[in-house]
VMD Tcl script that builds the backbone (N, CA, C; Angstrom):
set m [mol new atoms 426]
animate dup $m
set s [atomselect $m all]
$s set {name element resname resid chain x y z} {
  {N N UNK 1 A 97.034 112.584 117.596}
  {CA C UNK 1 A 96.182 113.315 116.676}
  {C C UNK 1 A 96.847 113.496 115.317}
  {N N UNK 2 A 98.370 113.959 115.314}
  {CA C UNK 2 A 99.118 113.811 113.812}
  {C C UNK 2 A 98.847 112.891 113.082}
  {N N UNK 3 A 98.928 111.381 113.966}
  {CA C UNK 3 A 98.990 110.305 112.969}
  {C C UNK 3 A 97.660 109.856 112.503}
  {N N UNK 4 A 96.272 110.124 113.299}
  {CA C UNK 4 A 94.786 110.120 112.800}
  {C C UNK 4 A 94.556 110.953 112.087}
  {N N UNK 5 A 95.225 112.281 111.684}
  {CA C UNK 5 A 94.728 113.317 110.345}
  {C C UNK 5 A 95.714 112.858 109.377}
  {N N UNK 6 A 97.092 112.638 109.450}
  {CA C UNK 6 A 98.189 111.687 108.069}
  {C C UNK 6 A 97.629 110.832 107.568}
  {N N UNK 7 A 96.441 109.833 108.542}
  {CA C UNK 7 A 95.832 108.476 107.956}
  {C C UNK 7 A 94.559 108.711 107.075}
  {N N UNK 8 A 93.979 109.772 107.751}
  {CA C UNK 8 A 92.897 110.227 107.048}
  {C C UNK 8 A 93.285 110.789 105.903}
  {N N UNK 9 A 94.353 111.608 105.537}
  {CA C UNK 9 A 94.496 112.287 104.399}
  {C C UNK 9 A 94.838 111.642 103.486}
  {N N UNK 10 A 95.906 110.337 103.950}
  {CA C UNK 10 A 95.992 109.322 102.955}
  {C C UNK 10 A 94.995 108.330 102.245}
  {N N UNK 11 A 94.284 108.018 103.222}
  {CA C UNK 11 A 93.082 107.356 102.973}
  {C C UNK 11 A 91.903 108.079 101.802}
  {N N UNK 12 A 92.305 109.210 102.380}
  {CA C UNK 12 A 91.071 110.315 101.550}
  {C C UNK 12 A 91.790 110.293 100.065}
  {N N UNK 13 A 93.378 110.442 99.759}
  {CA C UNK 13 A 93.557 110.432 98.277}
  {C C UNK 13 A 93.888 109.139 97.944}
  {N N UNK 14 A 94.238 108.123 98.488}
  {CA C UNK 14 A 93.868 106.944 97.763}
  {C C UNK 14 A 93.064 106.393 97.212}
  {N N UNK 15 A 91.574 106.546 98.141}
  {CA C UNK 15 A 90.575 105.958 97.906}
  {C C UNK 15 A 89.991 106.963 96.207}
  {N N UNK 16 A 90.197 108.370 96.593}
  {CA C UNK 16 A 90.374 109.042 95.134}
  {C C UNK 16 A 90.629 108.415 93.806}
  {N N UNK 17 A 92.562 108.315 94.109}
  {CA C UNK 17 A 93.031 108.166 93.284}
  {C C UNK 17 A 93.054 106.647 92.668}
  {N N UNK 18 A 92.168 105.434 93.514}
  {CA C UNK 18 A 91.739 104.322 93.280}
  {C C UNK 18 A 90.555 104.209 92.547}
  {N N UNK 19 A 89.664 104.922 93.308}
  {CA C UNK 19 A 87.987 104.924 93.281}
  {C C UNK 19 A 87.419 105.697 91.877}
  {N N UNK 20 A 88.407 106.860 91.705}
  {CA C UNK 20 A 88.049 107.817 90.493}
  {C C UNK 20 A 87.611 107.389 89.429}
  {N N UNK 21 A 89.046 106.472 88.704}
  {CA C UNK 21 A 88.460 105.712 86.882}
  {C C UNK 21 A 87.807 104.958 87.368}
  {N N UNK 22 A 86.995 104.336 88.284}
  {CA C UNK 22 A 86.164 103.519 88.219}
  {C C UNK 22 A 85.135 104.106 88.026}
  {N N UNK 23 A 84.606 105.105 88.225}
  {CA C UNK 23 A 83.213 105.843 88.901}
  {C C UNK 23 A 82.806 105.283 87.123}
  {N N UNK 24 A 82.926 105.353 86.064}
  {CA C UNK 24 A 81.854 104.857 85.215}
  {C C UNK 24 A 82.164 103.492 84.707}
  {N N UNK 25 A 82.580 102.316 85.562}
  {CA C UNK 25 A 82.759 101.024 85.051}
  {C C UNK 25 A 81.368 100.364 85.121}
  {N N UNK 26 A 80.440 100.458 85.421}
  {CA C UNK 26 A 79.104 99.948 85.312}
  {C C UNK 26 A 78.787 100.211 83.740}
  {N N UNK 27 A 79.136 101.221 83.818}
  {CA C UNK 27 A 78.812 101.268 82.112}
  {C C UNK 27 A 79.790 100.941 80.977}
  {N N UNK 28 A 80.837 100.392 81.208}
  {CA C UNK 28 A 82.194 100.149 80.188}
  {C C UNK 28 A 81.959 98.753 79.475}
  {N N UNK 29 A 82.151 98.605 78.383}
  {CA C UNK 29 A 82.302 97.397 77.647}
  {C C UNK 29 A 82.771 96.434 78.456}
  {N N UNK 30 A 81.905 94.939 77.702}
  {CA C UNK 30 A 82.709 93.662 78.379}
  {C C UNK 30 A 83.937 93.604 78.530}
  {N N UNK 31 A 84.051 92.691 79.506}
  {CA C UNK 31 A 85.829 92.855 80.126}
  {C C UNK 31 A 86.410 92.375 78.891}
  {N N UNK 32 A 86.390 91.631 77.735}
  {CA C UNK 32 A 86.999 91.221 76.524}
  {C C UNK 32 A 87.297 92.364 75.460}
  {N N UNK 33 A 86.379 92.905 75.352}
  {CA C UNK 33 A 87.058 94.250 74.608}
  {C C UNK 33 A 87.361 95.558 75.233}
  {N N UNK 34 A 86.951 95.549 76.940}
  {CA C UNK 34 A 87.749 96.954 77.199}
  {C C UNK 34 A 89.048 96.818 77.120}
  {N N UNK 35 A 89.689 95.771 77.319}
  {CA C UNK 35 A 91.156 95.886 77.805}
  {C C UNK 35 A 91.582 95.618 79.230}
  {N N UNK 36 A 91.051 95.160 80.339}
  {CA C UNK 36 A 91.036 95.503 81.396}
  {C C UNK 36 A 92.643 95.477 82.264}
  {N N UNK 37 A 92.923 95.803 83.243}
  {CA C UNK 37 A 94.723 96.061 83.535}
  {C C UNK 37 A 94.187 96.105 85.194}
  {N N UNK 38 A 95.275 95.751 85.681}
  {CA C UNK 38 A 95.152 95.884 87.022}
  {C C UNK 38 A 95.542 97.503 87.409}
  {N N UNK 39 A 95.041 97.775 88.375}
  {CA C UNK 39 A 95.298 98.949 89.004}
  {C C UNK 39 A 96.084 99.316 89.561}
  {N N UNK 40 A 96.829 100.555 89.423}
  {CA C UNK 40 A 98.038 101.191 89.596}
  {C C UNK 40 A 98.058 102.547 90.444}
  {N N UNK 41 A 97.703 102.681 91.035}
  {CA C UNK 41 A 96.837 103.993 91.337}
  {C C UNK 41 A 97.700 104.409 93.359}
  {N N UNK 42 A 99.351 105.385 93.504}
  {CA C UNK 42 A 99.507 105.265 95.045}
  {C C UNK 42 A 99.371 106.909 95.439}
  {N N UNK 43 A 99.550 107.276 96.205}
  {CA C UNK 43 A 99.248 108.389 97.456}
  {C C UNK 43 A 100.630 108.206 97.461}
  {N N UNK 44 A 101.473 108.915 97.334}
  {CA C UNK 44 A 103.406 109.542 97.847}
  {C C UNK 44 A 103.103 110.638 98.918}
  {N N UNK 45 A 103.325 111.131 100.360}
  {CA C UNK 45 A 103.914 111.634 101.383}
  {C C UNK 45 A 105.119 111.660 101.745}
  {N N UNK 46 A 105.635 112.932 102.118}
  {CA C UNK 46 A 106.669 113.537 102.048}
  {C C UNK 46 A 106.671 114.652 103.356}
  {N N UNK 47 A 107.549 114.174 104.497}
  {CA C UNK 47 A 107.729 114.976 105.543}
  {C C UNK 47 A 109.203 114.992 106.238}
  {N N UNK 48 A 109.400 115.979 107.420}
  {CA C UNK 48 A 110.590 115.964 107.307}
  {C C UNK 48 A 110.770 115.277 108.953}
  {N N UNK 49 A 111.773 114.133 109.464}
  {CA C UNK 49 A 111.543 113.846 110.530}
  {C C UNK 49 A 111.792 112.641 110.468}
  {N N UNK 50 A 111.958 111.710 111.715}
  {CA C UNK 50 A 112.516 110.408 111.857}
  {C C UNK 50 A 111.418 109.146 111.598}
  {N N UNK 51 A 110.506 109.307 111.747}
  {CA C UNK 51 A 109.138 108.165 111.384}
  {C C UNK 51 A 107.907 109.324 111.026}
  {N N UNK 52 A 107.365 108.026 110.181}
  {CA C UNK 52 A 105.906 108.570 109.767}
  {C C UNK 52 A 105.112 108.392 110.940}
  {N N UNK 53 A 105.342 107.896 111.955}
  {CA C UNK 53 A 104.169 107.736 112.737}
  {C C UNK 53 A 104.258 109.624 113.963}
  {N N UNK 54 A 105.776 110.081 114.037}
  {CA C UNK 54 A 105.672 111.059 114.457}
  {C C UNK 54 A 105.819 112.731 113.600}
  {N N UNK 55 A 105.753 112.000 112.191}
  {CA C UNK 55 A 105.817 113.617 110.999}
  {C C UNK 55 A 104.397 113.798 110.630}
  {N N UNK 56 A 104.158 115.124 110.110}
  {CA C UNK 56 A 103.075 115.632 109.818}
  {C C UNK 56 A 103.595 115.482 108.708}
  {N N UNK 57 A 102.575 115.025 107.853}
  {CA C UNK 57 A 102.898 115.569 106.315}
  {C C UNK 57 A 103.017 116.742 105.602}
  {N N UNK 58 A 104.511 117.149 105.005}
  {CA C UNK 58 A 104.411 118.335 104.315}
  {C C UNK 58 A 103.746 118.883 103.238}
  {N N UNK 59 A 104.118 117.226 102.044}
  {CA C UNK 59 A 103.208 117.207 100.387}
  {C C UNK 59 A 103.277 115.985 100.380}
  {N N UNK 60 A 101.788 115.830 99.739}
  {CA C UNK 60 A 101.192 114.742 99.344}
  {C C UNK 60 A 101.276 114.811 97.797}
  {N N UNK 61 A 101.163 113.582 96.618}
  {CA C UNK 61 A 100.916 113.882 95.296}
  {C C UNK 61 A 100.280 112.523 95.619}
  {N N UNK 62 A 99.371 112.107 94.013}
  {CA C UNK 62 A 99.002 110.968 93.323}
  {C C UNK 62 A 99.770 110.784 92.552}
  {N N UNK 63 A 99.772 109.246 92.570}
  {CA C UNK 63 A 100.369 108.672 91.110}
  {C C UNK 63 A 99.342 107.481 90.606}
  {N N UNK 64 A 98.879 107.563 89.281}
  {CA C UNK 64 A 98.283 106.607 88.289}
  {C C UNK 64 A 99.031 105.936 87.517}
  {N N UNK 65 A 98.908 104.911 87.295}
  {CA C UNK 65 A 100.490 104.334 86.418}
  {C C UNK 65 A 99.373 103.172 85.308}
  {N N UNK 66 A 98.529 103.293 85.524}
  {CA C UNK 66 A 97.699 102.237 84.376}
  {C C UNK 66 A 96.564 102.527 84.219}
  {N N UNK 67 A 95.465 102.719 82.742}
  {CA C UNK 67 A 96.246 102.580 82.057}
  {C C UNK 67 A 97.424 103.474 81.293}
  {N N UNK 68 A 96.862 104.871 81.692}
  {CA C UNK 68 A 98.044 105.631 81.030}
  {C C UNK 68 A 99.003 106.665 82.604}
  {N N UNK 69 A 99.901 107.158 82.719}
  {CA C UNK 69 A 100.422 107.781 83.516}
  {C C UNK 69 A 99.456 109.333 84.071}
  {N N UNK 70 A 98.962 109.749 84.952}
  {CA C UNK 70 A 98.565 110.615 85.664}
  {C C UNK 70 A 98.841 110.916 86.986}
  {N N UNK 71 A 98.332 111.880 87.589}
  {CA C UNK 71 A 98.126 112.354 88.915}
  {C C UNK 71 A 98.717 113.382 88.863}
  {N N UNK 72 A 98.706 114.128 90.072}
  {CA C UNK 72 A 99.450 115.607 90.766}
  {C C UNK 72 A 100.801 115.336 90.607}
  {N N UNK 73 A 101.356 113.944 90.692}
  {CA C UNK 73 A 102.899 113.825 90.815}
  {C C UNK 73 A 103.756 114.708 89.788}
  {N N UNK 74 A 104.602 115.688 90.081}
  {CA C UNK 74 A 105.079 116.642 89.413}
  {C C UNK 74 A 105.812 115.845 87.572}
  {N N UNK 75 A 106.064 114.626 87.557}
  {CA C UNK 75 A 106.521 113.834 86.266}
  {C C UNK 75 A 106.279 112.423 86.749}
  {N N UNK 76 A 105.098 112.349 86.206}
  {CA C UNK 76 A 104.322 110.920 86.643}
  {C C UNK 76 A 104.805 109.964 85.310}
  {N N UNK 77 A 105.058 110.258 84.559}
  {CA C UNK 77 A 105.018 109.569 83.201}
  {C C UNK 77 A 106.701 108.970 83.561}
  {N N UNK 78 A 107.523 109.576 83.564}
  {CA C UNK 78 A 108.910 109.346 84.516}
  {C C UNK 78 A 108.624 108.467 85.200}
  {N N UNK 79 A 108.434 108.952 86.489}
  {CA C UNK 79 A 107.924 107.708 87.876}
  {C C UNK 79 A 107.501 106.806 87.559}
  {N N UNK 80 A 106.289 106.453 86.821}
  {CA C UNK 80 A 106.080 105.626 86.447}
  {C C UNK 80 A 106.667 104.307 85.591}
  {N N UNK 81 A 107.894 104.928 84.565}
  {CA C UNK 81 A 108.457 104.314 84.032}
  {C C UNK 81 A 109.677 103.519 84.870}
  {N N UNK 82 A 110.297 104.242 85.668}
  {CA C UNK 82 A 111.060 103.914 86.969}
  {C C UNK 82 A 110.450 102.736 87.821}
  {N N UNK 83 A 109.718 103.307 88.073}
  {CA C UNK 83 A 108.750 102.211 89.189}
  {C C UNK 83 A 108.465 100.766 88.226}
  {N N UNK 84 A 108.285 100.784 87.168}
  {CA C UNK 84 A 107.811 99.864 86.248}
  {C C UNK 84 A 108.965 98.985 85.727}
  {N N UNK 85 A 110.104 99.603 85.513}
  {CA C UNK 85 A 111.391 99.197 85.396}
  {C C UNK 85 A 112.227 98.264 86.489}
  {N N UNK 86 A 111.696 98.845 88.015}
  {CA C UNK 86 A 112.141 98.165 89.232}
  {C C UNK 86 A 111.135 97.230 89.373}
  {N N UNK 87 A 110.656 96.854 88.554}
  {CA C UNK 87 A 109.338 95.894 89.014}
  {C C UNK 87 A 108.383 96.002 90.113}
  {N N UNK 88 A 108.585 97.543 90.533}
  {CA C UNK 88 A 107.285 97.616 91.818}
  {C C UNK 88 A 108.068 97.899 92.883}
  {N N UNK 89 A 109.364 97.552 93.245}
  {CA C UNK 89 A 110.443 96.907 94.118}
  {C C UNK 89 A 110.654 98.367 94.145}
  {N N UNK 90 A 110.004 99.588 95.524}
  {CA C UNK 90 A 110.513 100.998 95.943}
  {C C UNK 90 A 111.780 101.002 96.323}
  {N N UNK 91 A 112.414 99.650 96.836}
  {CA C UNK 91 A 113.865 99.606 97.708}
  {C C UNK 91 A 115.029 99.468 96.525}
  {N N UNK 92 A 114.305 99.158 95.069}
  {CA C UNK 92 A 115.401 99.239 94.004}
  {C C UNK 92 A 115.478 99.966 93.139}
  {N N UNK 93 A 114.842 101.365 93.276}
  {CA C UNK 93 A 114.735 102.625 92.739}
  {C C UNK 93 A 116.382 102.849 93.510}
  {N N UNK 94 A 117.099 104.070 92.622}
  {CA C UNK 94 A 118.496 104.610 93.094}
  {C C UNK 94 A 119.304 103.964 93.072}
  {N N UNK 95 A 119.044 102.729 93.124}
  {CA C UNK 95 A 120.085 101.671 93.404}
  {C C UNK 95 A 121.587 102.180 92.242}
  {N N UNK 96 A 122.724 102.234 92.609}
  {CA C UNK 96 A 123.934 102.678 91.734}
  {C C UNK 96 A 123.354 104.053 90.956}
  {N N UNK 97 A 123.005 104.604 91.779}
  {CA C UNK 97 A 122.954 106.295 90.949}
  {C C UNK 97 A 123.940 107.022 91.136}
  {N N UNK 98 A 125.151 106.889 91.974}
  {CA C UNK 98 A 126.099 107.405 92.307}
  {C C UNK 98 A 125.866 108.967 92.499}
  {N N UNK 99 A 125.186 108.765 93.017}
  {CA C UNK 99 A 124.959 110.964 93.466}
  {C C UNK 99 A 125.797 111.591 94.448}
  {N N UNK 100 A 126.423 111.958 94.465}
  {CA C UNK 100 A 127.410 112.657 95.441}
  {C C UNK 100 A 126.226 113.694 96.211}
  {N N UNK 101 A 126.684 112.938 97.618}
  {CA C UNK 101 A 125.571 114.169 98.680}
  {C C UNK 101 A 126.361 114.295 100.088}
  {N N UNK 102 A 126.085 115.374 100.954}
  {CA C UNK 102 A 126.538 115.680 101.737}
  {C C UNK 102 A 126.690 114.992 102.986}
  {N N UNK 103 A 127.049 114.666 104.482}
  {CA C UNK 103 A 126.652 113.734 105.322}
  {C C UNK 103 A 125.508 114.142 105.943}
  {N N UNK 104 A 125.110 115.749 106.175}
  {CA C UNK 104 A 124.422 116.442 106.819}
  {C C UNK 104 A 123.032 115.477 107.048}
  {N N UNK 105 A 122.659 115.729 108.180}
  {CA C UNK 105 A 121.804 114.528 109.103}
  {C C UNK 105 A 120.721 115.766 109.252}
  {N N UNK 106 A 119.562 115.710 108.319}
  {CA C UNK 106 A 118.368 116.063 108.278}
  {C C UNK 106 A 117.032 115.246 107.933}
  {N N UNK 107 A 116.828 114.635 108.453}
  {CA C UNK 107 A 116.080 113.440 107.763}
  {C C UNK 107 A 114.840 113.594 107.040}
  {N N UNK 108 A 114.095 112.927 106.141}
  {CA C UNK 108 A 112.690 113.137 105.160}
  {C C UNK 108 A 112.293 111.954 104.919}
  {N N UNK 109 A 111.108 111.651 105.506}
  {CA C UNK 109 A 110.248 110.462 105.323}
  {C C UNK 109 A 109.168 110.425 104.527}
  {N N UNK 110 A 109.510 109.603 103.548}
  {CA C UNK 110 A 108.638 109.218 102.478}
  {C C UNK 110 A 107.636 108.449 102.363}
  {N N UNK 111 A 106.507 108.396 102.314}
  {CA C UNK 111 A 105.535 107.027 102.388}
  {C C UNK 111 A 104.927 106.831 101.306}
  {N N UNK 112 A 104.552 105.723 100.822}
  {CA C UNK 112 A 103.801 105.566 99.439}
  {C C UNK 112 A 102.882 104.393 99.814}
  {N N UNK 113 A 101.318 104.364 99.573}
  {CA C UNK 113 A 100.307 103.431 99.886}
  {C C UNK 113 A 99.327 103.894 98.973}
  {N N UNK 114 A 98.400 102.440 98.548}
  {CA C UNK 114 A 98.194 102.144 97.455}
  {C C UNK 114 A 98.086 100.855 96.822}
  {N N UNK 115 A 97.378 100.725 95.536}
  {CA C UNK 115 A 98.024 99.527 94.596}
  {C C UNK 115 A 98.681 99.684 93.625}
  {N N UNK 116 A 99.584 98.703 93.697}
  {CA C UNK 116 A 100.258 98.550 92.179}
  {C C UNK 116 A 100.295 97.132 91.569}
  {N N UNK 117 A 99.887 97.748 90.421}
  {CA C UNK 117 A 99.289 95.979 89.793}
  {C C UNK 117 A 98.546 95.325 90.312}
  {N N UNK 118 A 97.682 96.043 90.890}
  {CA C UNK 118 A 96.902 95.006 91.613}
  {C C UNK 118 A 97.031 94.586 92.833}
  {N N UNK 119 A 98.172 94.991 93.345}
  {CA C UNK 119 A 98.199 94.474 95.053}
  {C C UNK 119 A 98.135 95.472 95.809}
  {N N UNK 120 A 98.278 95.840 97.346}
  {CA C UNK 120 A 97.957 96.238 98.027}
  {C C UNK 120 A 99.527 96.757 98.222}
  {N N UNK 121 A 99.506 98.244 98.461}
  {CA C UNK 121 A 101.423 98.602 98.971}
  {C C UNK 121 A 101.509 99.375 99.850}
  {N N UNK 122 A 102.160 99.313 100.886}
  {CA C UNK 122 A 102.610 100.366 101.907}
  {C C UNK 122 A 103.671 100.243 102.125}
  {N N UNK 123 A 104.587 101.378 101.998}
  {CA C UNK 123 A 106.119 101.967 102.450}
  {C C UNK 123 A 106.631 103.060 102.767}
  {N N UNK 124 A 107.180 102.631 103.544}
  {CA C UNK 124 A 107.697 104.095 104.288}
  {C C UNK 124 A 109.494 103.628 103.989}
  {N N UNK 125 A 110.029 105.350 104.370}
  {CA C UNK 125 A 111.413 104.963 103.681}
  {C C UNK 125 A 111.926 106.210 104.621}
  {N N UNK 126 A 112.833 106.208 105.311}
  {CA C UNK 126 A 113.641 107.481 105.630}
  {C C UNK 126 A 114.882 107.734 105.265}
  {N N UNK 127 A 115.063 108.811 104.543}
  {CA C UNK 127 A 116.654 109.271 103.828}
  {C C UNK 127 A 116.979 110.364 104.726}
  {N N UNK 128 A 118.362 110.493 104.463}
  {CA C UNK 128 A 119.094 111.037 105.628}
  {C C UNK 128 A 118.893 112.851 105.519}
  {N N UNK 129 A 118.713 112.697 104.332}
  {CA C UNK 129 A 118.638 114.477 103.702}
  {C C UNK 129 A 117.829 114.423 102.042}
  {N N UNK 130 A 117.537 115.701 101.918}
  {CA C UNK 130 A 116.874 116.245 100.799}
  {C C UNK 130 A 117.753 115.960 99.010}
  {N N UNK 131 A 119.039 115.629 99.460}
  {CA C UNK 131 A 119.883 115.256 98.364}
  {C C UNK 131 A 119.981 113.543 98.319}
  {N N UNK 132 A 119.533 112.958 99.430}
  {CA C UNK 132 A 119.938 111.391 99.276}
  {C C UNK 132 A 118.666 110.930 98.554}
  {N N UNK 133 A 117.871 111.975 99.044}
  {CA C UNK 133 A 116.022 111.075 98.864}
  {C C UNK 133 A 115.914 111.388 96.832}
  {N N UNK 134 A 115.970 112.713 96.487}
  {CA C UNK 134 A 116.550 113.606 94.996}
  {C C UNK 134 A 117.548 111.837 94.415}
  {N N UNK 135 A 118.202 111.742 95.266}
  {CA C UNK 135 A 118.988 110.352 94.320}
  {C C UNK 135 A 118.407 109.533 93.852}
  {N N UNK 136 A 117.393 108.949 94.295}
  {CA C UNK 136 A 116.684 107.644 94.087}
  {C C UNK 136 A 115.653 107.820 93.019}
  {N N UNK 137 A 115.821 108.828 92.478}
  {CA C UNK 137 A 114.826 108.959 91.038}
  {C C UNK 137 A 113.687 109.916 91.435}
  {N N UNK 138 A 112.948 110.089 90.036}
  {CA C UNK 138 A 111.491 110.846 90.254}
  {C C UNK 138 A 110.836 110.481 90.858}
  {N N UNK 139 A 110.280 109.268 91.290}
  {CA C UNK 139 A 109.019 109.030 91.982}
  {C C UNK 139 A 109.164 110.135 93.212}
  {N N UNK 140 A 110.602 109.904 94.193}
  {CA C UNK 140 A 109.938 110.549 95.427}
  {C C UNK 140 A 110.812 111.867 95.100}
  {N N UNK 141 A 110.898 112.602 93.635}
  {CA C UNK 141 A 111.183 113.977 94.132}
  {C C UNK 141 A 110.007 115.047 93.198}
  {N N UNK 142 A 109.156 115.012 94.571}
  {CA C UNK 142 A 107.421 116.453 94.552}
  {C C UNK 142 A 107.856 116.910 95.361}
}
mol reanalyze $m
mol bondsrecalc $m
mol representation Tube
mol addrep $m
């Protein structure tokens, strides 16, 4: 039952945070002078525990990354620039941040699903504690 209400809730702000700027594209200028951009638009989850398939989610945010930076994400304009910098690539966020953190074995699982640029993304990520996950940049610290 955890993992059928996590799927639903994700599903429910993606499709949001996908579906939203569209709601008046029937009416937007030809694709030649709107500008058009692929879509950027993920759902971030955040729980504490060894897999997403057995954590409840604690906080959820949105992130919009095109065309301009939005969502709930506490510094989306940040994240975004991060994420945009790693080329999309969640596993090369942090990379050499050198953060000094403790060994303490508490674990926090992160998931992010969605598009970016246009494709389709799902990831899940587990850090060992609340200071390793804080290392890897803004995106995953809401």
């Amino acid at each position: 039952m955890r993992n059928t209400a996590r799927w639903a809730a994700t599903l429910g702000l993606t499709a949001t945070a996908v579906c939203g700027p569209l709601t008046g594209a029937a009416l937007a200028e030809p694709a030649a002078a709107s500008g058009l951009y692929a879509p950027s638009a993920l759902v971030l989850t955040l729980g504490h525990g060894e897999s997403a398939a057995t954590v409840t989610p604690e906080r959820a945010v949105t992130l919009t990354c095109a065309p301009t930076s939005s969502g709930t994400h506490p510094a989306a304009a940040p994240a975004c620039a991060e994420l945009r910098s790693a080329g999309g690539d969640f596993d090369a966020l942090g990379a050499g941040s050198g953060a000094l953190c403790t060994r303490e074995y508490n674990p926090v699982v992160v998931t992010v699903d969605g598009v970016w640029r246009g494709q389709r993304v799902s990831y899940e990520r587990t850090f060992a504690n609340e200071c390793v996950k804080s290392s890897y940049g803004t995106l995953f610290a809401f």
